[in-house]
Phi, psi and omega in degrees: 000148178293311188241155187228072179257183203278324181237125158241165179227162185211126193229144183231093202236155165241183188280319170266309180260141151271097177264150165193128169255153208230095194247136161250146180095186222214128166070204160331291200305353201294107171240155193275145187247341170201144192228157176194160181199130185237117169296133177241008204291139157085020171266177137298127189306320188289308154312296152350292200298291162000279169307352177257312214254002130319295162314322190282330185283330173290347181268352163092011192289139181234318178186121212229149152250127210257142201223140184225146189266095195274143173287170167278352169297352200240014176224183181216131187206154205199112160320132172197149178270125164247137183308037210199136168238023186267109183305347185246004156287329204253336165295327199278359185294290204286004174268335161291292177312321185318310194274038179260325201271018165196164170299335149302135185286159186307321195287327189307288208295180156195165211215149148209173201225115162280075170329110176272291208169175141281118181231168193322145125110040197029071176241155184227135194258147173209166181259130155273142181242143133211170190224154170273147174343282177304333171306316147322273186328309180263021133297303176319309186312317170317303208297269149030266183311345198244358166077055174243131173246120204268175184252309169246193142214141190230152189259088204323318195288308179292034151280307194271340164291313189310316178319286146005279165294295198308275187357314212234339174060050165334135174268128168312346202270304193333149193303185173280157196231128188275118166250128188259120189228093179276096179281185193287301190297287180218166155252147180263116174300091169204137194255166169217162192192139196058035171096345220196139179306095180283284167258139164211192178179162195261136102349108161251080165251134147218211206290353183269304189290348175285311178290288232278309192266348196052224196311296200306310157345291179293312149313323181261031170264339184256339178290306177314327164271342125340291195291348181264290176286008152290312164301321195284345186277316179318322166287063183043357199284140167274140215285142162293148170246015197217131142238152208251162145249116190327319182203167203250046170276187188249009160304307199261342177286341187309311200272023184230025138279338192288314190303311179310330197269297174337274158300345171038069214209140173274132189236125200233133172250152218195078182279139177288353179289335182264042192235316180263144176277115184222156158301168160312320200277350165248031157296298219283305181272352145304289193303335205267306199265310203254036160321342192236349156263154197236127167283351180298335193274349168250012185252350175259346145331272199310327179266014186241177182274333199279164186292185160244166185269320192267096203242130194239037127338098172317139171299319182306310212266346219251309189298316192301313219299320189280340164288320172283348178270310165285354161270344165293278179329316162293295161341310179290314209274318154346289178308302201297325190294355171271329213277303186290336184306315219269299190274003176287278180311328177308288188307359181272315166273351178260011175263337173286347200268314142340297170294311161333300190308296188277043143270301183298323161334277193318307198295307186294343213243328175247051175269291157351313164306288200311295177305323186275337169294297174310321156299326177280339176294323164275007141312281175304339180272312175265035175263315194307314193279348138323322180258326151333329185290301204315324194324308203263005164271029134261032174273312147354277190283306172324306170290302179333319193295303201283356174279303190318325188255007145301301204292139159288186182279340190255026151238143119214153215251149224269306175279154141237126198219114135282126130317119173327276190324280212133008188276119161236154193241129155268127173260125168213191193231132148204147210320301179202159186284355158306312207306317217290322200275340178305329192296319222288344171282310165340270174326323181278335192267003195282130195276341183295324195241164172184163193085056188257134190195151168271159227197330178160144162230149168198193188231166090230209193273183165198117180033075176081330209247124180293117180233175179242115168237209200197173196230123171209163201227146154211174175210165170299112182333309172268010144326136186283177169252150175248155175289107181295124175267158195291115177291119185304127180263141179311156174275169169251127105064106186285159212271161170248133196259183193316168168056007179229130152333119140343126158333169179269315164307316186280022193261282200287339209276348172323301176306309192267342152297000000 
């Protein structure tokens, strides 16, 4: 198949007629779902178009890919040998050579080329086909007018050969096969070999005239053909041994005893309708309205397997077609890169927007939770400093208890300072100062304290009598110990002198010693 889009349209204009068909599906599956053919003879290319995009709007077409056929009436085609069997040798011969086989300058033209085979002497045979220029061109314009953009233009006998061999399940080596394709204006003439279309040619008889003239019709439908396969024997070529008729109406059945006589030849009537896949209701409406015309040449492209060789696309319309296709292409892979852009950002913001939920989520769901930690914490702090108090409150009463039963009698003492850190500091008096540093042993031999040190000493008198006093530092046994900085020694105490009273503290503590 050429194309495996989901609509194709297949179109056929002539100088009388407009055909156009309608294929859905794919593949195998592709079948015509609608047909229509409008007499134009004698419009204006600008009425035509009108009438193809009238047509395409009754068939309900929104887009489709379209393809158009040229007949053979509307070419020139001409056998020819090239010295060569290198295919861009033999293109490029034949771009030369072409404008000898017509009347037209080489730029006047479009040219395509059929491979026939290879023969002695690396010789290579091809069918040239041309057309003219304008003749395109004021198809394209028709198209144009009617908002049709085509994809090929294909060359309707090699179609209808290709139709043929697959049909009859052609061999390459076998002889050639005559195909009679009669149409309402004329018939198309075309043998076929190797697969592929060697020679044709337009008749111009068909089905008005077969009604209209009879017999007389019909002999010079068959002398006309007498002289195409005669032209055609004259290039050395070998005669069909087979001609096939296209359709079994009963005009074209009339003729193939004749043919059978004529031509001395087995003549098969082979219809194409019972080749191609169509619906019923178009089916229906080939034999019943459009009876006297033949579909084949746009219905048969589509039904065969093999490519066609020939696209007689202007090179201008094949350059627009690819600047546009490739400007489609920025555009698209544009849209796409926005698209991923679009959707980059979406997921990004719908994971922060996620994430949000279940955050706000998790903070409502352990806020209660939260408040009761904290009510627990604050428990816990004021339970902690309550058994800290309880830990340390005979701490006190402790140190007192163990001075009492340390200190000796010829001390006593002025101060007493616990310290928060476990530091207790003492002020005392004693008889001499031996007395005072013996204590400092005392204390270290003690299991409550340790770290026992003198801090300052000095002598004077106290009520006549000469003493000593003093400063001393300890800690609590379970106190940590710190890195001690060099302690400032107190200055001591002025001394009192006789006949004058004792401070008043140090008085009662006299007193209470």
């Amino acid at each position: 198949m050429i194309f495996a889009s989901s609509d194709t349209i297949a179109i056929s204009l002539t100088e009388e007629t407009l055909k156009v068909i309608h294929l859905k599906g794919k593949g195998a599956d592709q079948k015509i779902i609608n047909v229509s053919k409008k007499d134009i003879k004698g419009q204006s290319p600008e009425e035509v178009g009108k009438v193809l995009k009238d047509t395409l709007s009754e068939m309900e077409i929104k887009a489709a890919n379209v393809v158009s056929v040229i007949p053979s009436s509307l070419t020139t085609t001409k056998n020819i040998e090239i010295p060569s069997t290198n295919p861009d040798e033999i293109k490029s011969i034949i771009d030369l050579q072409a404008g000898r086989h017509t009347p037209y300058s080489r730029e006047d033209i479009l040219i395509g080329y059929i491979k026939i085979g290879e023969y002695s002497r690396n010789y290579t045979k091809v069918l040239l086909i041309i057309v003219n220029r304008q003749v395109i061109k004021g198809q394209i314009s028709v198209f144009e007018q009617a908002g049709v953009k085509l994809e090929k233009i294909l060359f309707a006998p090699e179609a209808k050969a290709k139709f043929y061999a697959q049909v009859l399940n052609v061999k390459a080596e076998q002889p050639p096969i005559g195909i009679i394709d009669a149409g309402k204006y004329f018939t198309d003439f075309t043998i076929e070999a190797n697969n592929t279309v060697v020679a044709c040619r337009n008749i111009p008889i068909g089905m008005e005239h077969f009604i209209k003239e009879g017999q007389d019709a019909k002999n010079k439908f068959i002398t006309e053909l007498q002289q195409s396969i005669e032209s055609y024997q004259n290039e050395d070529n070998k005669l069909p041994d087979t001609y096939i008729l296209t359709t079994d109406d009963a005009k074209i059945k009339e003729l193939q005893p004749l043919l059978q006589e004529k031509l001395k030849a087995t003549v098969k009537v082979v219809s194409y309708l019972d080749q191609v896949k169509a619906i019923q209701p178009v089916m229906l409406k080939i034999v019943s309205e459009y009876d006297d015309e033949s579909f084949l040449d746009v219905m048969a492209p589509f039904n065969v397997s093999a490519p066609m060789q020939v696209d007689l696309t202007p090179d201008e319309v094949k350059v627009q077609r690819s600047i546009e296709e490739k400007g489609l292409q920025v555009v698209q892979a544009a849209a796409f890169s926005l698209v991923i852009l679009l959707l980059v950002f979406a997921i990004f913001f719908a994971k922060i927007y996620f994430r949000s939920n279940v955050l706000s989520k998790i903070s409502d769901e352990y806020k209660q939770k939260r408040k009761a930690v904290e009510e627990l914490e604050t428990v816990a702090t004021a339970t902690g400093i309550v058994k800290d108090y309880l830990n340390h409150r005979m701490t006190s009463l402790e140190v007192l208890e163990e001075l009492y039963k340390k200190i000796p009698e010829e001390i006593y003492l002025k101060s007493i300072v616990l310290e928060e850190n476990g530091t207790i500091n003492i002020d005392g008096i004693s008889e001499t100062r031996s007395t005072a540093y013996a204590f400092i042993t005392t204390i270290e031999d003690s299991e409550l304290f340790k770290n026992a040190k003198m801090i300052a000493s000095s002598s004077k008198k106290e009520r006549g009598k000469d003493v000593a006093t003093f400063q001393m530092s300890f800690k609590l046994e379970s106190a940590k110990d710190e890195e001690e900085k060099p302690a400032e020694v107190a200055k001591p105490e002025g001394e009192v002198k006789e006949g004058e009273k004792p401070p008043e503290g140090e008085a009662k503590k006299e007193e209470a010693k």
